[in-house]
MIVO-910664 format. One line per field, with one value per residue (C-alpha): residue number from 0; residue in three letters; x, y, z. Coordinates in steps of 0.1 Angstrom, whole numbers. Example, Ala and Ser with C-alpha at 12.3 -4.5 7.8 and 13.67 -1.06 7.14 Angstrom:
<pts>
nr <- 0:1
rest <- ALA:SER
X <- 123:137
Y <- -45:-11
Z <- 78:71
</pts>
This chain:
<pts>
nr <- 0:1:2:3:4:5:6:7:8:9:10:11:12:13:14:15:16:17:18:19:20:21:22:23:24:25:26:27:28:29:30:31:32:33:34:35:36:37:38:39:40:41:42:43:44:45:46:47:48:49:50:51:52:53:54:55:56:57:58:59:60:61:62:63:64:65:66:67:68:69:70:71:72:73:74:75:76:77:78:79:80:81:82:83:84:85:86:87:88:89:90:91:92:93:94:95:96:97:98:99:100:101:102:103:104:105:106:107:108:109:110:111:112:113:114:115:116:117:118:119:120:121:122:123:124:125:126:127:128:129:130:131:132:133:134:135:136:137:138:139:140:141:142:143:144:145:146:147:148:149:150:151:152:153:154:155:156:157:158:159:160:161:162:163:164:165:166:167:168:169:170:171:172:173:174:175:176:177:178:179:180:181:182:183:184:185:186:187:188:189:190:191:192:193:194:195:196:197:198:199:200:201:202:203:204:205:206:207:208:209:210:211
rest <- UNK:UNK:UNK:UNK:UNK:UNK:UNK:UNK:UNK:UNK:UNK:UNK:UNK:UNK:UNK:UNK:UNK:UNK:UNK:UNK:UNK:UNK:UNK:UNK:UNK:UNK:UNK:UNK:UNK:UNK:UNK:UNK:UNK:UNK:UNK:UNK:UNK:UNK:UNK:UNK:UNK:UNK:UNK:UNK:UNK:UNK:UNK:UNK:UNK:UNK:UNK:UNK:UNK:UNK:UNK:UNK:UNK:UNK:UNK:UNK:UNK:UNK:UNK:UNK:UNK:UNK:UNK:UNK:UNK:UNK:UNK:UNK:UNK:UNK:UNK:UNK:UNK:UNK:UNK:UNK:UNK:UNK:UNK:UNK:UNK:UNK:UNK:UNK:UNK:UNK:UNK:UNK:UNK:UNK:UNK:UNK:UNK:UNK:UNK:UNK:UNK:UNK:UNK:UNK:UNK:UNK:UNK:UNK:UNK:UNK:UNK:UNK:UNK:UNK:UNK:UNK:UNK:UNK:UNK:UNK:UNK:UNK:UNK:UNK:UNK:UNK:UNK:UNK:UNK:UNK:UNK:UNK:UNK:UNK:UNK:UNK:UNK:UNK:UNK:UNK:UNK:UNK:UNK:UNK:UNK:UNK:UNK:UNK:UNK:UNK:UNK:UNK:UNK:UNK:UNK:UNK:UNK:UNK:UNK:UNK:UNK:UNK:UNK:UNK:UNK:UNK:UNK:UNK:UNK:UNK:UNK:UNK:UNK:UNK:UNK:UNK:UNK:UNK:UNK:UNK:UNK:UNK:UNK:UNK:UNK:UNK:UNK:UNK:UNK:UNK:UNK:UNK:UNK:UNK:UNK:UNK:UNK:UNK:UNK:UNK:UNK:UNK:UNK:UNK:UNK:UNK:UNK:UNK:UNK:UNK:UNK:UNK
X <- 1261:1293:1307:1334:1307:1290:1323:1357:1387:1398:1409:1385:1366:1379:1358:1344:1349:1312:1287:1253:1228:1208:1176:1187:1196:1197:1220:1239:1245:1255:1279:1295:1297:1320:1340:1343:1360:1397:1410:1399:1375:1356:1346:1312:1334:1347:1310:1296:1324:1313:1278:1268:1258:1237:1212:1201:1178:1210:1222:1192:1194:1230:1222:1188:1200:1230:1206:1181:1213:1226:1250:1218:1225:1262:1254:1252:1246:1209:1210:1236:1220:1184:1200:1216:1184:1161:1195:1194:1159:1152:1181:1164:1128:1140:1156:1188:1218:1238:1234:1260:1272:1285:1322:1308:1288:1316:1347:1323:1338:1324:1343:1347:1342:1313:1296:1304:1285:1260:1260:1256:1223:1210:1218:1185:1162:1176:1175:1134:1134:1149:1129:1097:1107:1099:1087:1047:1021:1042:1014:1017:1050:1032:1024:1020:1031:1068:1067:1051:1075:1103:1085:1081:1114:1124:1098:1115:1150:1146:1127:1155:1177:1144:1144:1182:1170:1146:1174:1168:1137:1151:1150:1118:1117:1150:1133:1102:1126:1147:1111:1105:1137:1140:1104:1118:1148:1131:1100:1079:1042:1034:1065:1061:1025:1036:1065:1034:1012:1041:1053:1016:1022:1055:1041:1014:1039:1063:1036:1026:1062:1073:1041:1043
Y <- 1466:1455:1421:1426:1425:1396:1373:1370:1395:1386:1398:1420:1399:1412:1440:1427:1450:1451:1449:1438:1465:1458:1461:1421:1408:1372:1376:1400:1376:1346:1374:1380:1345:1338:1366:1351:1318:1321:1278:1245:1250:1281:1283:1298:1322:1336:1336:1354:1383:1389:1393:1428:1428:1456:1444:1412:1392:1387:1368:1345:1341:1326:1292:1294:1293:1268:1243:1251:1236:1201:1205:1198:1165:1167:1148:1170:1200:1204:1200:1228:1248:1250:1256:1286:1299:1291:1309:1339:1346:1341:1366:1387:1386:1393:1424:1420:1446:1420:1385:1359:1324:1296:1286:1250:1272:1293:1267:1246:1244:1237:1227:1255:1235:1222:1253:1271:1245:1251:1287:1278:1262:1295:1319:1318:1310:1343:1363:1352:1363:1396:1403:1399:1413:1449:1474:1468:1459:1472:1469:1432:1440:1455:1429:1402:1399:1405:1381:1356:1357:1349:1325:1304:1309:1296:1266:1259:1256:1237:1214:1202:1182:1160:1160:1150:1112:1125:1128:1167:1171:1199:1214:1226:1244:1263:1273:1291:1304:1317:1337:1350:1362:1378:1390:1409:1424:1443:1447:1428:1419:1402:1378:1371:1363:1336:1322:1317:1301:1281:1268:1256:1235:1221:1208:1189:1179:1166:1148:1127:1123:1111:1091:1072
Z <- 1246:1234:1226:1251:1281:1260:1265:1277:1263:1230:1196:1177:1146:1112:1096:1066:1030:1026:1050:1040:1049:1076:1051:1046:1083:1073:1044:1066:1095:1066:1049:1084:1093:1059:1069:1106:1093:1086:1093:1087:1118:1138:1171:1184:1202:1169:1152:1184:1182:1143:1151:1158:1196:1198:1179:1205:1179:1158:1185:1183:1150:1148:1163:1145:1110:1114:1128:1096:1079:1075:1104:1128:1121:1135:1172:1201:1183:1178:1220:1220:1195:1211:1245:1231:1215:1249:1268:1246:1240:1278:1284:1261:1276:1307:1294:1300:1286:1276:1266:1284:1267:1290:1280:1269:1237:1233:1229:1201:1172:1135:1104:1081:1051:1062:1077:1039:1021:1046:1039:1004:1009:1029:1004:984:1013:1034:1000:1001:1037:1038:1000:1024:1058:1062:1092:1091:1119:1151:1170:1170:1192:1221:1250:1247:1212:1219:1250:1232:1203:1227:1246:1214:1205:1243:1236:1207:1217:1248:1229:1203:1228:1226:1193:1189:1183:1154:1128:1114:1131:1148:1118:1117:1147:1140:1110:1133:1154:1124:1109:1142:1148:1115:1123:1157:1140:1117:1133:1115:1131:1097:1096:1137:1134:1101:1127:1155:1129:1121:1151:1159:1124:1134:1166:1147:1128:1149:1171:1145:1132:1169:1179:1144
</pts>
């Protein structure tokens, strides 16, 4: 899959001088992410095109770790951020060879200033991330393990635009969808199984955070 089949024509994202291996996807998506922003603002376009599109998961875990940030408390943007993470990971459970983004995702922009800071603020929790993500328990990736990772991920998402009067509260389940994510691009059973435990804690959570 390329990102040309992904979205519509457009100039190629800058190559960046050093790639982070993909040993470390989180820091690797943050490090291409930096190199994406080149203006006072960046569009979701731009930060799509940087990502590496044949390797889907990375695609879910773009929206994922900018709404771990800060920025999910920019209105609107937890709603648009889960709706791209139910879009993509739905896209992805069905198997599809490319993963399509409506022009209303695609034209959002974020300040570059504040998306940096935000980046800032990731650096040591994707270093913990990647230090602890490794190829073990594949089985747990056979059915329904896989499905159910995506499913949770879908859960997730379309959940935040209920969330958005909760300041930050969508937060907490970027932050599952972030582990599993993580989990699936590296193939991680261990890491996916934490994600599942956690999102079962993040609903108790935000239950008694929303009924109190």
């Amino acid at each position: 899959m390329t990102v040309r089949q992904c979205l519509p024509p457009g100039p190629a994202p800058k190559a960046l001088a050093h790639d982070v291996p993909r040993a470390h996807p989180v820091q690797d998506i943050l490090e291409r992410i930096r190199g994406a922003i080149a203006g006072p603002s960046v569009s979701m376009e731009t930060l799509v095109r940087a990502m590496d599109p044949a390797v889907q998961p990375v695609l879910l875990l773009l929206p994922a770790l900018i709404l771990v940030t800060p920025l999910s408390g920019i209105p609107g943007l937890s709603s648009l951020g889960g709706l791209t993470i139910a879009l993509v990971a739905f896209q992805i459970l069905l198997g599809r060879p490319t993963i399509w983004f409506p022009a209303v995702i695609l034209r959002r922009h974020l300040s570059a200033e504040r998306l940096l800071r935000a980046l800032e603020r990731l650096d040591r929790p994707a270093r913990f991330i990647d230090r602890r993500s490794v190829a073990r328990a594949g089985w747990f990736f056979a059915f329904p393990g896989r499905p159910l990772a995506l499913s949770t991920c879908i859960v997730c998402g379309l959940a935040m635009p209920f969330l958005e009067l909760v300041p930050f509260s969508a937060t907490t389940l970027a932050l599952v969808v972030t582990i599993l994510a993580a989990a699936l691009l590296v193939s991680d059973g261990l890491l996916a199984a934490l994600g599942l435990g956690g999102f079962a804690l993040a609903i108790l959570t935000l239950t008694k955070l929303v009924t109190s």
